[in-house]
Every structure is written in structure tokens, then in C-alpha cells.
C-alpha positions in Angstrom: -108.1 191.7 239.2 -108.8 188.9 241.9 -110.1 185.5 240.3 -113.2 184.7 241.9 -112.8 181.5 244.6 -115.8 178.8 245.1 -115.7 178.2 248.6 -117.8 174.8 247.9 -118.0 172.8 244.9 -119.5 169.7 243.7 -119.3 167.4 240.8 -122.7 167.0 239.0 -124.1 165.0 235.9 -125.7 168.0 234.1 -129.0 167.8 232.3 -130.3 169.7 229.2 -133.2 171.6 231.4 -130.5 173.0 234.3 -127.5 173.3 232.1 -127.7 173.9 228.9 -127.8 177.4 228.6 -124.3 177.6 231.0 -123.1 174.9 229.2 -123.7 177.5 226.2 -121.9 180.1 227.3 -118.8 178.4 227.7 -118.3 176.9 224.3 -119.5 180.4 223.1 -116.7 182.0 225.3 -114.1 179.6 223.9 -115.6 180.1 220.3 -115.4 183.7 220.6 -111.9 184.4 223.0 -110.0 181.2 222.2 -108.7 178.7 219.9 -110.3 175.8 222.4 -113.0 175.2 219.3 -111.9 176.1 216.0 -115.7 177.2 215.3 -115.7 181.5 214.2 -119.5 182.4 215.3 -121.1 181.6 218.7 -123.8 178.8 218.3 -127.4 179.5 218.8 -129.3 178.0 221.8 -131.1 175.7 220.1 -127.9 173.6 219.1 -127.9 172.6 222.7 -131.2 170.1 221.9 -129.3 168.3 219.4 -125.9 168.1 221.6 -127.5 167.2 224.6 -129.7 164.1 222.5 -126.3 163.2 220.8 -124.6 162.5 224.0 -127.5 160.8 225.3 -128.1 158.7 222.3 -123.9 157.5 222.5 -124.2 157.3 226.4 -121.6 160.1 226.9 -121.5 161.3 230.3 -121.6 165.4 230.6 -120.1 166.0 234.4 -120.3 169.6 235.9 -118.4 171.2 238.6 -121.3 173.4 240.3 -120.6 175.9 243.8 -123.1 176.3 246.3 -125.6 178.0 245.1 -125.5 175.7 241.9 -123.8 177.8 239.1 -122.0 175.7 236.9 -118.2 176.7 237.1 -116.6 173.9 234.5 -117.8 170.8 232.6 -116.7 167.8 230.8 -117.4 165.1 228.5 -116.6 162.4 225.7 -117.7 161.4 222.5 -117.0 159.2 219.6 -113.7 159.4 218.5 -114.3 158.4 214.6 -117.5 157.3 214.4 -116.5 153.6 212.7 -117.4 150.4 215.0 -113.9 149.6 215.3 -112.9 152.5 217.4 -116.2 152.0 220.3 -113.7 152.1 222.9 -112.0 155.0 222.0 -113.5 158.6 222.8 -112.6 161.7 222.8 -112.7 164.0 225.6 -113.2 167.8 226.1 -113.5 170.0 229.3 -114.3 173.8 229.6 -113.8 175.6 232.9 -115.5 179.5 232.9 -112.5 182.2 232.8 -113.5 182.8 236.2 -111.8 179.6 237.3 -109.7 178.3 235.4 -106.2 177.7 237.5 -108.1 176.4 240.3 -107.9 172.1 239.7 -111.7 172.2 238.6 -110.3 170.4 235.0 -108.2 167.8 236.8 -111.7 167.0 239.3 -113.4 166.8 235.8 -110.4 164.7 233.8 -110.4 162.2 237.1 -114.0 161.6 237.2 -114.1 161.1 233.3 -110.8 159.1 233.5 -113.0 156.7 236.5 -115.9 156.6 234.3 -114.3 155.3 230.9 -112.9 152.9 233.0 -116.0 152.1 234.6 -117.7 151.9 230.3 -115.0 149.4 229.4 -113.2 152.6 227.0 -109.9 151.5 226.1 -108.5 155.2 225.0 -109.1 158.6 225.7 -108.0 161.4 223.3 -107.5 165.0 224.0 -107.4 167.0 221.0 -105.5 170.5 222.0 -104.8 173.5 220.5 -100.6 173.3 220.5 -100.4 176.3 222.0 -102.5 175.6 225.0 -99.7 174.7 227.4 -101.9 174.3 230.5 -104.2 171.8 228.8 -101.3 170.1 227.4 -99.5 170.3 231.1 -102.9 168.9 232.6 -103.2 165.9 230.5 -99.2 165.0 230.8 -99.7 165.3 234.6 -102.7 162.6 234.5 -100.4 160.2 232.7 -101.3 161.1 228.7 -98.8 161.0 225.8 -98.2 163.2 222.9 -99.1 160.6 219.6 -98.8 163.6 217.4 -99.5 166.9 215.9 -100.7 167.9 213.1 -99.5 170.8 211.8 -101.8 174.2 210.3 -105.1 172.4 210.0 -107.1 175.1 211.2 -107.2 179.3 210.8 -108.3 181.4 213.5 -107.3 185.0 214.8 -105.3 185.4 211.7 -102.8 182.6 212.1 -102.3 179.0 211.8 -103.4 176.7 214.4 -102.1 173.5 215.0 -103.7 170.4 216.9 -101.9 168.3 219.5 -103.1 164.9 220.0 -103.0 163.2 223.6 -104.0 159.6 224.5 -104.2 157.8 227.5 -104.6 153.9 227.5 -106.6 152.2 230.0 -106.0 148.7 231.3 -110.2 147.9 230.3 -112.2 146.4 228.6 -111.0 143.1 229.9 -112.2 141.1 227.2 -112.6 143.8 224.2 -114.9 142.1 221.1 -115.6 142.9 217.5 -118.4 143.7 215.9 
């Protein structure tokens, strides 16, 4: 079976109104054929209300990669990692590209524009939480310049096994002058 091939694409900030319902399907997709999410039952539309206010409300950035008629292909986006004060320049990142085209760089445009704009909010550290067996994930973020800071081990069962979750950072040079409080 051929993989379908954009011929154009463009990055996008995605809204709840245009996207939400593509954005859907992917994390459904994952939820349903992969260990991406370690949620067991698709969520309903109306969780996309409540996701799209929470990224909103924390200023999280939710980047699509659209062709030219405007179908969204893949998208990205950050929140809180730990939700204590202390950690408000640390986030946590996640990307989903549609089956349909996945092998075809749309996560690294996606990881490079989140990569400029954590830079460009003063975010210190970016996290990837990935399934350890997701070696083109894990690949991805190594090629972009993150480190493995650990896995831990069986803290999640899905598909009748195990699943353990690899943790991968990458340290910006910014916030120039980081505060507390």
C-alpha cells in the first residue's frame, strides 16, 4: 500500500472551531492502535472544549501541519510539566502525525517550530515522554539534540503487556535571567 504524499504543506496555529474534531481523531487513533497515550477508550468530542481552554489558559501553543486544501496531517504542543511553580519553565511536549504520514519529517517541522517557540517563551526544558518501544520517536528526539534522563520501568498496561516510559529532555540556553516565584 502507497503512503499518501502532501504535495504542499504548511505550519498552522490550530484553533478549537477548525481543528478540534482532527485533532480528535488522532489522539483517538493513538488511544485506540498504539501505546502513544496510555488512555484504553477513545475520548468523546466534548473533551476537546476543555483541552483546547487548558492550553489556552497556560499559553501552550497547539501548531498543525495542514496540505492544501487545509486537512490537518500532524500536530503539536506543550504543557505543564508538574504543575508546581518551580518547574514554569519546563513543559512537556507531544506531537501526533495521522498514519497516513508519518515517515515523512512532518514531526521534526513540528519539534523545530516548538523547539523556536519555547525558546521564544523563555522555557528552559522540554520533555518528551515516550513509550520505550517507540524507536522512531526516540530516534527523532536524539536527532534534535535530546538526552535520555531515564526510564521508568512497567508503569503502565496496555495490549496485554507492560509498557515502559522513556524520558527525553532538551535544555535550552533561555530564560536569560530565570526568577522565582
Amino acid at each position: 500500500m502507497s503512503r499518501a504524499q502532501p504535495n504542499e504543506i504548511y505550519l498552522i496555529d490550530c484553533n478549537e472551531t477548525e481543528h478540534a474534531e482532527a485533532i480528535l481523531a488522532l489522539f483517538n487513533d493513538a488511544i485506540v492502535n498504539s501505546t502513544a497515550l496510555y488512555d484504553y477508550h477513545p475520548r468523546p468530542p466534548e473533551s476537546m472544549q476543555k483541552w483546547f481552554a487548558t492550553k489556552q489558559a497556560q499559553h501552550c501553543p497547539v501548531i498543525g501541519v495542514v496540505d492544501g486544501q487545509g486537512k490537518l496531517l500532524a500536530f503539536a504542543s506543550w504543557g505543564a510539566f508538574r504543575d508546581y511553580p518551580a518547574n514554569k519553565y519546563t513543559i512537556e511536549h507531544s506531537v501526533y502525525v495521522h498514519k497516513d504520514y508519518r515517515r515523512q519529517g512532518l514531526a521534526k517541522k513540528l519539534m523545530d517550530e516548538l523547539i523556536i517557540r519555547a525558546r521564544a517563551a523563555g522555557k528552559h526544558v522540554l520533555v518528551g515522554v515516550i513509550d520505550a518501544d517507540n524507536s522512531g520517536s526516540i530516534a527523532l528526539h536524539e536527532q534534535l539534540g535530546f538526552t535520555h534522563a531515564g526510564t521508568l520501568a512497567q508503569i503502565g498496561f496496555k495490549f496485554g503487556h507492560w509498557l515502559n516510559a522513556a524520558f527525553y529532555q532538551l535544555i535550552l540556553n533561555t530564560p536569560e535571567k530565570p526568577v522565582d516565584g
